[in-house]
C-alpha positions in Angstrom: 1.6 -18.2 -29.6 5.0 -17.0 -28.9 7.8 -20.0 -28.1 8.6 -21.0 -24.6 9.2 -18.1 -22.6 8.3 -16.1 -24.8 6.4 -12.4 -25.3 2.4 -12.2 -25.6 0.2 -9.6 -26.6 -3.0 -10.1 -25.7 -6.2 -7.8 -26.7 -9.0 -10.0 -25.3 -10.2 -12.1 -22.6 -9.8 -15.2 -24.6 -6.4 -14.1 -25.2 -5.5 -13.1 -21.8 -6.7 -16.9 -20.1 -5.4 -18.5 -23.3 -2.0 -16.8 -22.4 -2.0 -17.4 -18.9 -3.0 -21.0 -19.3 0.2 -21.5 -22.0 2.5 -19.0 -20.1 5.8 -21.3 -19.2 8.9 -19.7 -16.7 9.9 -16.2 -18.2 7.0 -15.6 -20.2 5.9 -11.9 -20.5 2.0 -11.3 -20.8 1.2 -7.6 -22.0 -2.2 -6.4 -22.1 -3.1 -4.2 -24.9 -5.4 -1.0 -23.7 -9.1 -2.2 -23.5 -11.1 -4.4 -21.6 -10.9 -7.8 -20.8 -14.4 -10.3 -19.4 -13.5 -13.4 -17.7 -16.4 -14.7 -17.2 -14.9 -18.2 -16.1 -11.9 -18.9 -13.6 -9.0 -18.8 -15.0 -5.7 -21.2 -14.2 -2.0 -21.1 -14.2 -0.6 -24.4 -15.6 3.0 -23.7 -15.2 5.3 -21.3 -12.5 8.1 -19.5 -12.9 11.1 -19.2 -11.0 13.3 -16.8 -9.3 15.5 -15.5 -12.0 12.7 -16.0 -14.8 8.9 -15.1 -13.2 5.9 -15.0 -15.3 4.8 -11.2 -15.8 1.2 -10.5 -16.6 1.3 -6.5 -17.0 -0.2 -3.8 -18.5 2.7 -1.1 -20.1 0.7 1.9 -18.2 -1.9 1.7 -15.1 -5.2 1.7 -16.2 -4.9 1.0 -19.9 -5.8 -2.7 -19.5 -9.1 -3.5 -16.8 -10.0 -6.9 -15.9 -13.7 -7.2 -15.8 -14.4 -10.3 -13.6 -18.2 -11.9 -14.0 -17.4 -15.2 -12.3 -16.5 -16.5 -8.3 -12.9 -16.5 -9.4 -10.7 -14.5 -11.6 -7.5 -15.8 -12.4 -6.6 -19.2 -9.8 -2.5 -18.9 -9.5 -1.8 -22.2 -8.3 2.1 -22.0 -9.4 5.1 -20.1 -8.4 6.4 -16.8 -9.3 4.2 -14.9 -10.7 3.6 -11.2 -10.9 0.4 -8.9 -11.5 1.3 -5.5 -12.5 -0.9 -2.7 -13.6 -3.7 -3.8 -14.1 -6.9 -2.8 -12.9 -9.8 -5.9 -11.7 -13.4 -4.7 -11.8 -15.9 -7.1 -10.1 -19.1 -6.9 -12.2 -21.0 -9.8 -10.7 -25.1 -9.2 -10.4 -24.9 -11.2 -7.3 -22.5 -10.4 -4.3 -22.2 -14.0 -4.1 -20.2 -14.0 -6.8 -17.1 -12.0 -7.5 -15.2 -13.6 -4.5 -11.6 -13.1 -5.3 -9.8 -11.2 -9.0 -6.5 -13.2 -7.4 -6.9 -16.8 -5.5 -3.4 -17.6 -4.8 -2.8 -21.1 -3.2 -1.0 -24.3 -2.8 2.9 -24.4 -4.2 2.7 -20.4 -5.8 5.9 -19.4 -3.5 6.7 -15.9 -4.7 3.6 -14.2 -5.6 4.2 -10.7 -6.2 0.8 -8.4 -7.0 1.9 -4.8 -7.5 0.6 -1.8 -8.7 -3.3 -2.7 -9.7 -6.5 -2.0 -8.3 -9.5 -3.7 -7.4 -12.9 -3.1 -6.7 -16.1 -4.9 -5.8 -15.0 -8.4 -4.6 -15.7 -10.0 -1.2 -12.1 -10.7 -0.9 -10.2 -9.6 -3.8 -6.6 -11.0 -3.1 -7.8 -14.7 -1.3 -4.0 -17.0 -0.2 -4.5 -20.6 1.1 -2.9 -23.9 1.4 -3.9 -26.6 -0.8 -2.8 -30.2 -0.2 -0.4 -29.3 2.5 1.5 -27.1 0.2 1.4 -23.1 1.0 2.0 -19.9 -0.9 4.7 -18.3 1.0 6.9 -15.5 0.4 4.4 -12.9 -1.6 4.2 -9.7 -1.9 1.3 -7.1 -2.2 2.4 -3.5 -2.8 1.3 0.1 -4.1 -2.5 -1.2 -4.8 -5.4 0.1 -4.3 -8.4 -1.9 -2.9 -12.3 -0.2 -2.7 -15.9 -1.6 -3.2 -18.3 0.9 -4.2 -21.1 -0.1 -1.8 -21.5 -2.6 1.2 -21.2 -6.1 -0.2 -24.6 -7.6 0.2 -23.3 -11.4 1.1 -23.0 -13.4 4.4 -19.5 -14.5 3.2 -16.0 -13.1 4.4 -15.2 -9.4 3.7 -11.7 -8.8 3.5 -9.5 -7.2 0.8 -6.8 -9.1 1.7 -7.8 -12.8 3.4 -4.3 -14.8 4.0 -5.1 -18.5 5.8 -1.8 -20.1 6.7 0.9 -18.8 4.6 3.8 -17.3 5.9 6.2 -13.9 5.4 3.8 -12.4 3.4 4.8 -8.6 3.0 1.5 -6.2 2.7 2.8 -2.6 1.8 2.3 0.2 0.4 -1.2 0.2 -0.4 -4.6 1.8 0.0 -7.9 0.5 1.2 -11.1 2.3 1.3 -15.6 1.2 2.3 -14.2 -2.5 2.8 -17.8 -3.7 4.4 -20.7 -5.7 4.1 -24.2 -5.6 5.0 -25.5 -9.4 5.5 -24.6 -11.9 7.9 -22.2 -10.9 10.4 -21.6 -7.4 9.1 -17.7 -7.6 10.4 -15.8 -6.8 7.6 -11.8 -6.2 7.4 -9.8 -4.7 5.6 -7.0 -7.2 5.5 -6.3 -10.0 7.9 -3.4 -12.8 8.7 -4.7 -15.8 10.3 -4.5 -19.8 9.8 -1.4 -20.7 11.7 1.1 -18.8 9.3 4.3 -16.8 10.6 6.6 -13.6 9.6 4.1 -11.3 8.3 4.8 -7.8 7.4 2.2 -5.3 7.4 3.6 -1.3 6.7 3.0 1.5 5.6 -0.4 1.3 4.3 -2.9 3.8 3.9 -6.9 2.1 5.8 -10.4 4.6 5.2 -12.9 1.8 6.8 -15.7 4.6 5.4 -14.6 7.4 3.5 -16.4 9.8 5.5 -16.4 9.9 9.9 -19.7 9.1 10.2 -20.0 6.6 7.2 -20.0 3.1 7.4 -22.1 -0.2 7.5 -21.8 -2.8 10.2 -17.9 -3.5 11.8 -15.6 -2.1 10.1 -11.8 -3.6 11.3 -8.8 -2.1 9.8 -5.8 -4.6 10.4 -6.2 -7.9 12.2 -3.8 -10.8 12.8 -6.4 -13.7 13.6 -9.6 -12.3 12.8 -13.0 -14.2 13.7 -10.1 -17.4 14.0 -9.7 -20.4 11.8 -11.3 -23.4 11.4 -8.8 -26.3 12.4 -9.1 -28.3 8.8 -7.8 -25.4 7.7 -4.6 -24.7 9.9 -1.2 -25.0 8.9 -0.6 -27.1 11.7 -4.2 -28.5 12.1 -4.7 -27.0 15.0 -4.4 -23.4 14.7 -3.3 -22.7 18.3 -1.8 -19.7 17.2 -3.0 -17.8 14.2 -0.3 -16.3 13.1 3.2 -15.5 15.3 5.9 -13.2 14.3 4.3 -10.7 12.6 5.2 -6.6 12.2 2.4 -3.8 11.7 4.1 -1.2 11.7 3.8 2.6 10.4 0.1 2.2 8.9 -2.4 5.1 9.3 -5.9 3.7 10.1 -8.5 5.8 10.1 -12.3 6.1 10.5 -13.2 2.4 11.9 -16.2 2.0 13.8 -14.7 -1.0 15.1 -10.4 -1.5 16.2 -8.0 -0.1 13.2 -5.6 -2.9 14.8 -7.3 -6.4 16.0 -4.9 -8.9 17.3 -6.4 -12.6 18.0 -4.5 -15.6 19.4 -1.3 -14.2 17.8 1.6 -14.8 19.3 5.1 -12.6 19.1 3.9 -9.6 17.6 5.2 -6.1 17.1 2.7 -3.1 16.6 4.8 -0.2 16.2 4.2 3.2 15.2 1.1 3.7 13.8 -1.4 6.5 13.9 -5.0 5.5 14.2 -7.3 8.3 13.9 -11.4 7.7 14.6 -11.4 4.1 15.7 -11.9 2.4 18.4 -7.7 1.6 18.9 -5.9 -1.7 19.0 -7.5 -4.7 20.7 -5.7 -8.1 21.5 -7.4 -10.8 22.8 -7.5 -14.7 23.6 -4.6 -16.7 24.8 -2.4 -17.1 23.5 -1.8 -13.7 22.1 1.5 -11.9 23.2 2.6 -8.6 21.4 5.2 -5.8 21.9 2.9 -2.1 21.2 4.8 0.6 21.0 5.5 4.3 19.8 1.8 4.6 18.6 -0.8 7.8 18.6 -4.5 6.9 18.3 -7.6 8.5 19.9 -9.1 4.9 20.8 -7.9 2.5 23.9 -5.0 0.0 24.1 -7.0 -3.1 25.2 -6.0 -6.6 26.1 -8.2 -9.1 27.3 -9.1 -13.1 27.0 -5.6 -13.6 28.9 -3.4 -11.7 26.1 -0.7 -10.5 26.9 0.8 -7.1 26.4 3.9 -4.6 26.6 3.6 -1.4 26.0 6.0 1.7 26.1 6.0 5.4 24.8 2.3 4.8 23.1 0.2 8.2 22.9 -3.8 7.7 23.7 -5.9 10.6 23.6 -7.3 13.2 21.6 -5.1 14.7 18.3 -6.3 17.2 17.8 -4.2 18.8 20.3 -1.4 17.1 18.0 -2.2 17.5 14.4 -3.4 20.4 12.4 -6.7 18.5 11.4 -6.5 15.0 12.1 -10.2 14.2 10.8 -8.9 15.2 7.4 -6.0 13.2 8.0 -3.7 16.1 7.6 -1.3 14.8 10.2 1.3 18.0 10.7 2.1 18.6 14.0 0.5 21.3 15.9 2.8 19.8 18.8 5.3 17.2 18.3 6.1 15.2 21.2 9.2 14.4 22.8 11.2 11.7 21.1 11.3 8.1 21.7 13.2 5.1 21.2 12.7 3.5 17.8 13.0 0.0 18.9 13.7 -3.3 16.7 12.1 -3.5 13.5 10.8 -0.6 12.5 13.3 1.3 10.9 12.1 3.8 8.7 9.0 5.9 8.6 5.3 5.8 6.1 7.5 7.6 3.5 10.2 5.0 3.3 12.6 7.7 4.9 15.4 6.2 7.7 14.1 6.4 11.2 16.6 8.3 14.0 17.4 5.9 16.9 15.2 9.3 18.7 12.0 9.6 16.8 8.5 11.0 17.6 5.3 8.4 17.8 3.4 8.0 15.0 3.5 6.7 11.0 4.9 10.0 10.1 7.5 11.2 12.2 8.3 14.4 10.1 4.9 15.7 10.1 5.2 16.5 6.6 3.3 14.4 3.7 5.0 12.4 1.0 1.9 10.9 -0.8 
């Protein structure tokens, strides 16, 4: 073992948990190429801080996968770590099992999770509080998130399942066949909810099936609140709002049997400039939910009911194929592009990361032209 702060190379599981449980702040953790079983949780014993973080990365994506045959993977209960490269198998028999590659909860402020994929958890990425500490201030960017079949489990089905912490930025990343098949059959695939604030949800890429007519029970693309939050588990206790303050803006959502966007009991929310192609549309619902909607193009309904309230402005509901060359495919050129709008607060660039003009069109991708 390297000195404090120091440089491992790891070329085993044993390594890799023995690393992670020794790791101190500035501590580099590189994976060799090869495979890696945990087939217990793993623990962080130590954080890192803002200048020094503790990096746990693999040089190139997909030299090094993580082959998880426990409930847990790793359980980063300290600050300031980061996950990079790496890619997290779940290879549980039972569905039961395989619950989360990253649990990330109590005092880890400044999780960062970038670059990795994961496949065949019930929620791979699971953030909570833990004796009234939360894990604020992460980030999850450029992953990819997919489960191979319908997760055969009555428990939660989300890739991403955040309870309580706040700003939170989710961006960047692609999720495909988040469902289940047990239970309720309501699966998402990311939510916000627990009583947290400031969350940032952009420029994400959501297939809830991979195919139009695929797809096992309700499939949800984004939701702020989901099914709700028992109180025990509430930032405040009380959870009478889920989550407030929060930004969803300049996703594509596509192929949902269910809403792409689902807001419940959250308060203060902007949804702006998305395009939602095959689902149902954007749904807010139970007091006491309040959200600005704005500059978005989907084929479903704008919907508010349960006494939410709602402003809306220079949204475009209908059919697109009248808009884009082949929406289905999501190729999302414009056959027509629509008069410009007023980009609004928050929302100042586009899906690729380019500068909005204060005149834009609706829609993730203003331009009409792919940057993938």
């Amino acid at each position: 073992m390297p000195p404090q702060g120091g440089r491992y190379l790891v070329r085993t599981g044993d390594d890799l948990a023995a690393a992670i449980r020794a790791a101190t702040a500035g501590t580099e953790i590189v994976l060799a190429p090869g495979i890696y079983r945990l087939t217990r949780k793993v623990e962080t014993a130590a954080g890192g801080n803002g200048d020094r973080p503790i990096r746990v990365h693999a040089p190139t994506f997909g030299d090094a996968i993580i082959e998880v045959a426990a409930e847990e993977g790793i359980r980063v209960a300290r600050p300031h770590w980061i996950f990079e490269n790496l890619a997290f198998k779940g290879v549980c028999s039972d569905d039961n099992t395989c619950e989360h590659a990253l649990h990330v909860v109590g005092v880890a402020q400044g999780v960062r999770v970038s670059n990795n994929s994961f496949s065949d958890f019930n929620a791979a990425i699971k953030i909570n509080g833990e004796d009234g500490a939360w894990p604020d201030g992460g980030t999850i960017e450029r992953n990819t998130f997919r489960n191979h079949r319908p997760r055969q489990t009555t428990r939660s089905v989300a890739a991403i399942d955040l309870v309580g912490a706040s700003r939170w930025v989710v961006v960047d990343n692609l999720f495909t066949d988040i469902s289940k098949d047990l239970g309720s059959r309501i699966s998402y695939a990311m939510f916000m909810k627990g009583g947290g604030t400031g969350g940032r949800i952009e420029r994400n890429v959501i297939l809830c099936a991979s195919a139009r007519t695929g797809g096992h029970g309700q499939r949800i693309g984004i939701s702020l609140g989901g099914g709700g939050t028992e109180s025990g588990h509430c930032r405040d206790g009380r959870c009478t709002t889920e989550h407030s303050e929060a930004i969803v803006a300049n996703n594509v959502v596509a192929h949902c049997n269910d809403f792409g966007i689902d807001v419940h009991k959250a308060t203060r929310i902007t949804v702006g400039f998305n395009t939602l192609v095959n689902t149902e549309g954007i749904d807010l619902r139970g007091h006491p939910t309040s959200a600005e909607v704005y500059g978005n193009i989907l084929d479903g309904r704008l919907r508010a009911r349960d006494d939410a309230w709602l402003t809306v402005r220079d949204n475009i509901v209908g059919k697109l194929d009248r808009l884009f060359d082949a929406p289905e495919k999501l190729n999302l050129r414009w056959r027509a592009k629509p008069e410009h709008v007023a980009r609004g607060e928050g929302v100042a660039a586009d899906f690729c990361a380019r500068p909005r003009d204060a005149a834009t069109p609706q829609g993730a991708i203003p331009s009409g032209e792919p940057c993938l």
